[in-house]
C-alpha positions as CSV (number, residue, x, y, z in Angstrom):
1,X,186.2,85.5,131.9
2,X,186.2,87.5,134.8
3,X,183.5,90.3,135.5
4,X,185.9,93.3,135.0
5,X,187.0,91.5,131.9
6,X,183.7,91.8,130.2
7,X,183.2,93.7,127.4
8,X,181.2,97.1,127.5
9,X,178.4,97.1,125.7
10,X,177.9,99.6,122.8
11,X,174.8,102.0,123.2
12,X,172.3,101.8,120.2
13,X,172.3,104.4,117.6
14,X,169.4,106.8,118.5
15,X,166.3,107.2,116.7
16,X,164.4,110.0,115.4
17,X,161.3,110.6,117.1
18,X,159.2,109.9,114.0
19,X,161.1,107.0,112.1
20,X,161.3,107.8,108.1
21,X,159.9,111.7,108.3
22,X,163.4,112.4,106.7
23,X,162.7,110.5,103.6
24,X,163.2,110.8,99.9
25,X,160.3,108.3,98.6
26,X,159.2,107.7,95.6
27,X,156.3,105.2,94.5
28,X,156.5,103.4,91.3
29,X,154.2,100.8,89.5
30,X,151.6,99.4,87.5
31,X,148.6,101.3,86.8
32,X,145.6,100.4,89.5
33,X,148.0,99.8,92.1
34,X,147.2,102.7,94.1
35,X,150.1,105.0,94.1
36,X,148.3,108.6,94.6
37,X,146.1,107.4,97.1
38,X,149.0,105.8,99.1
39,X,151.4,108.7,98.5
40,X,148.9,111.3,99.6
41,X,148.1,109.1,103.0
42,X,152.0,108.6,103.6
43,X,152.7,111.7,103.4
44,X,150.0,112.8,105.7
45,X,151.6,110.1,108.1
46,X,154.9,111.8,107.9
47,X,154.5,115.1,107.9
48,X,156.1,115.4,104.7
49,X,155.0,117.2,101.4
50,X,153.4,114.8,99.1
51,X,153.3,115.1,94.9
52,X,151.8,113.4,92.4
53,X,153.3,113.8,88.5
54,X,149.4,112.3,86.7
55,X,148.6,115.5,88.9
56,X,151.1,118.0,87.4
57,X,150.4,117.0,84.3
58,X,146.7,117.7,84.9
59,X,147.7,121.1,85.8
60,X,150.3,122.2,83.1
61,X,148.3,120.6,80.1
62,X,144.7,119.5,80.5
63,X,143.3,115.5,81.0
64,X,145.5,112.9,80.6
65,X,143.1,111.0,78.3
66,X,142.6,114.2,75.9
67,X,145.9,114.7,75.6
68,X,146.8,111.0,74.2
69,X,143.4,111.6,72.2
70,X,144.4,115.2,70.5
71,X,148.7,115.0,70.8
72,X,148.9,111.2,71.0
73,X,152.0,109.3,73.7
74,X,155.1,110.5,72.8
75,X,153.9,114.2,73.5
76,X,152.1,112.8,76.7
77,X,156.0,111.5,77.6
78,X,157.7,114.7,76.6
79,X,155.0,116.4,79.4
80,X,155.5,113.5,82.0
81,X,159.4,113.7,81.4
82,X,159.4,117.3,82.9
83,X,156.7,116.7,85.5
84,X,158.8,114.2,86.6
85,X,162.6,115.8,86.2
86,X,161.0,118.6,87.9
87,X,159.4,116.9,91.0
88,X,162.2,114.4,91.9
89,X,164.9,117.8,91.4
90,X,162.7,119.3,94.8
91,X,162.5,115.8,96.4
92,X,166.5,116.3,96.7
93,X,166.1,119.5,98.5
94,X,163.9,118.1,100.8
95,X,161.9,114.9,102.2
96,X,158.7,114.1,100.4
97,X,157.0,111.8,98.6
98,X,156.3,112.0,94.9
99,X,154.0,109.0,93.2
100,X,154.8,108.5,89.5
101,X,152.4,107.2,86.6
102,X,153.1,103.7,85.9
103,X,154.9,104.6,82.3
104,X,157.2,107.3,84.0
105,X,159.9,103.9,84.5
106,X,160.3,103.7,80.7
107,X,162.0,107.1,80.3
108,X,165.9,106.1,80.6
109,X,166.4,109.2,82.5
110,X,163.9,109.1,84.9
111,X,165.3,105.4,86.0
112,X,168.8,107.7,86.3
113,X,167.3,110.1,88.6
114,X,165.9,107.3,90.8
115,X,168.9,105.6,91.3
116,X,170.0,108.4,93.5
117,X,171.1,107.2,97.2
118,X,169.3,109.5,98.7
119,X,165.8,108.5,97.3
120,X,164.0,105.6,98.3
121,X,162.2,104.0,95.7
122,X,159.1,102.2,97.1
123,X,157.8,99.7,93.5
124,X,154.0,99.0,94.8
125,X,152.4,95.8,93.4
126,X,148.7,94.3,93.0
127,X,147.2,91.3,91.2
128,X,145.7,90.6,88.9
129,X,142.0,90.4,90.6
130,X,142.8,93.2,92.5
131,X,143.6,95.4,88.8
132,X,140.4,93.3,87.5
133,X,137.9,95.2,90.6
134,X,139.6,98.7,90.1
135,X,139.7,98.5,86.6
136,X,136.0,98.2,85.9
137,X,134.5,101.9,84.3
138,X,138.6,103.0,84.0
139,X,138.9,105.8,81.6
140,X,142.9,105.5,81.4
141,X,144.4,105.4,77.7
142,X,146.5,102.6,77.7
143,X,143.9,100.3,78.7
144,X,141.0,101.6,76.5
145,X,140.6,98.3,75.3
146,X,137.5,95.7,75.1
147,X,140.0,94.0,77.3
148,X,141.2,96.4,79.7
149,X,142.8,93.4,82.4
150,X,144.5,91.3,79.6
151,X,145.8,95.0,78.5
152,X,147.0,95.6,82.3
153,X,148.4,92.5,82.4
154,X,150.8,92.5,79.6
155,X,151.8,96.3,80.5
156,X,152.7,95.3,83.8
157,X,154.8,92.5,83.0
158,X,156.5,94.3,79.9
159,X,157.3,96.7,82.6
160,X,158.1,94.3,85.8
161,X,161.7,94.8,85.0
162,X,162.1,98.2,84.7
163,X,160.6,98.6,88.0
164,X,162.8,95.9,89.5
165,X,165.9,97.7,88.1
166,X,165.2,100.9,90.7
167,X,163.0,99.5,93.3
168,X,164.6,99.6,96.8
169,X,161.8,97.3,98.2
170,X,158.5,96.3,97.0
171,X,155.3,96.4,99.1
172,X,152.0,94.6,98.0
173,X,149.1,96.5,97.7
174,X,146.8,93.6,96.7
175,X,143.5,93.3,98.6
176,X,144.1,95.7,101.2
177,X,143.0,99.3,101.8
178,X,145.2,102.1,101.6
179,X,146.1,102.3,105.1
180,X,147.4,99.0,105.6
181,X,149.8,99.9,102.3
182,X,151.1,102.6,104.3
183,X,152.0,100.6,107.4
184,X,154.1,98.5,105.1
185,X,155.4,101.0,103.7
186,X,156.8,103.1,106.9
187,X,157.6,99.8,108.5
188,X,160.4,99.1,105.5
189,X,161.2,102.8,105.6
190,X,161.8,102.7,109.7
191,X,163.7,99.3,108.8
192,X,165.8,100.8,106.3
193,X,166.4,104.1,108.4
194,X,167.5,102.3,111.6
195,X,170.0,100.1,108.9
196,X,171.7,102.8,107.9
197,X,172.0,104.8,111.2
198,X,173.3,101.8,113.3
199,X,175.8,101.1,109.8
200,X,177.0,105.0,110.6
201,X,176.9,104.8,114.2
202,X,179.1,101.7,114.4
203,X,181.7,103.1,111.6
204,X,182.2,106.9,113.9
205,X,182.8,104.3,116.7
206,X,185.1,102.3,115.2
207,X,186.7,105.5,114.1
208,X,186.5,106.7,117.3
209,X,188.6,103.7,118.5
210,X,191.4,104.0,115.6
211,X,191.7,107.3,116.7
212,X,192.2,106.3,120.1
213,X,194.6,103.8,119.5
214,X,196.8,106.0,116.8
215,X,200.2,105.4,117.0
216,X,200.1,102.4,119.2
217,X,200.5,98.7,117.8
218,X,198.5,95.6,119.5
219,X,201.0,94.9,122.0
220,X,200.8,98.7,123.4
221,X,204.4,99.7,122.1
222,X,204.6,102.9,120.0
223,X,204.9,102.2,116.5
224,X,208.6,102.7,114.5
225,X,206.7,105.5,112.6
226,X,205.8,107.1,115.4
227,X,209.6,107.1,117.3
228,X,210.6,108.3,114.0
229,X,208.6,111.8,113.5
230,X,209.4,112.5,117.2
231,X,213.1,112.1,116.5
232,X,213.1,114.2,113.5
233,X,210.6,116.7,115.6
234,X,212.9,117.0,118.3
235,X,216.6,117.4,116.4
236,X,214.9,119.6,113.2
237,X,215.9,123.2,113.4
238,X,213.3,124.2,110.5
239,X,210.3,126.2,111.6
């Protein structure tokens, strides 16, 4: 192939200047994994707002734990539903990040909501040593019992699914500080981001090219079509 005959080379998409600030995100996952601390430092990172439902609820209604204690679960859920309906409704009209308890997942249509295209769901995991050292003096309801890890366990694998179903990637937050949880985090978020704008990028160009070529067929002759509408174009009287 001779030099002239080389193909150009496309220019790459452009970036934004601070990869992922644009984002929907959304942390899900087992209780002890982390998800307030790491939203609240991610979206420090990005400039973006950050929420926290456990937080919301806090505010609306009072302590988690007296609220199971005096109302019981199912009026805990009905509380959590709307935290949550409420918080991912304002994530749409702009980027954030909004961390959700680990029992917002069983609501049916709070799994709805996350499967929206424009929210990235970000499902954090730990071990079970790591829910073992944070779990130690834990005052959370679900796992008021003389086993509190065994209790963890079986939560977080009764729920493993639900979070799969909605997850767009999971990060491991086992034995690492928060920080490090974040990296990971923006680093699948930039990877994601620079998918999707090289993906767009290379469809415009390609419909740049159709466009460019309209009308022509591969062997550079106009197409019958075309000779066609300029006939009738030419001869119509009609306005």
């Amino acid at each position: 192939m001779n030099a002239p005959d080389l193909p150009v080379p496309r220019p790459a998409p452009p970036l934004d200047p601070v990869p992922a600030a644009t984002a929907r995100i959304v942390l899900i996952g087992p209780p002890a994994a982390g998800k307030s601390t790491i939203g609240r430092l991610l979206g420090d990172r990005l400039g973006i707002p950050f929420s926290d439902t456990d937080a919301m609820i806090v505010s609306a209604h009072g302590p988690i734990a007296e609220i199971f204690r005096t109302r019981g679960e199912a009026r805990f859920r009905e509380f959590e539903r709307e935290a949550v309906r409420r918080a991912l409704r304002r994530l749409l009209d702009r980027p954030g990040v909004v961390s959700l308890g680990g029992g917002a997942i069983l609501n049916s249509g709070t799994r709805a909501q996350l499967k929206h295209p424009a929210i990235k769901v970000m499902s954090i995991e730990i071990d079970e040593e790591t829910a073992s050292a944070r779990l130690h003096g834990s005052h959370r309801p679900l796992l008021a019992d003389e086993d509190p890890v065994e209790r963890w366990k079986a939560l977080a694998e009764e729920r493993r699914p639900l979070y799969e179903s909605v997850a767009t990637a999971t990060v491991s937050a086992s034995n690492d500080p928060p920080s490090t949880v974040v990296n990971r985090v923006v680093d699948v978020l930039t990877g994601l981001q620079r998918a999707e704008n090289y993906a767009k990028f290379a469809a415009e160009g390609e419909a740049q090219a159709a466009h460019a070529d309209g009308g022509y067929a591969e062997d550079g002759q106009r197409t019958v079509a075309d000779d066609t509408d300029a006939d009738d174009t030419e001869g119509s009287d009609e306005a």
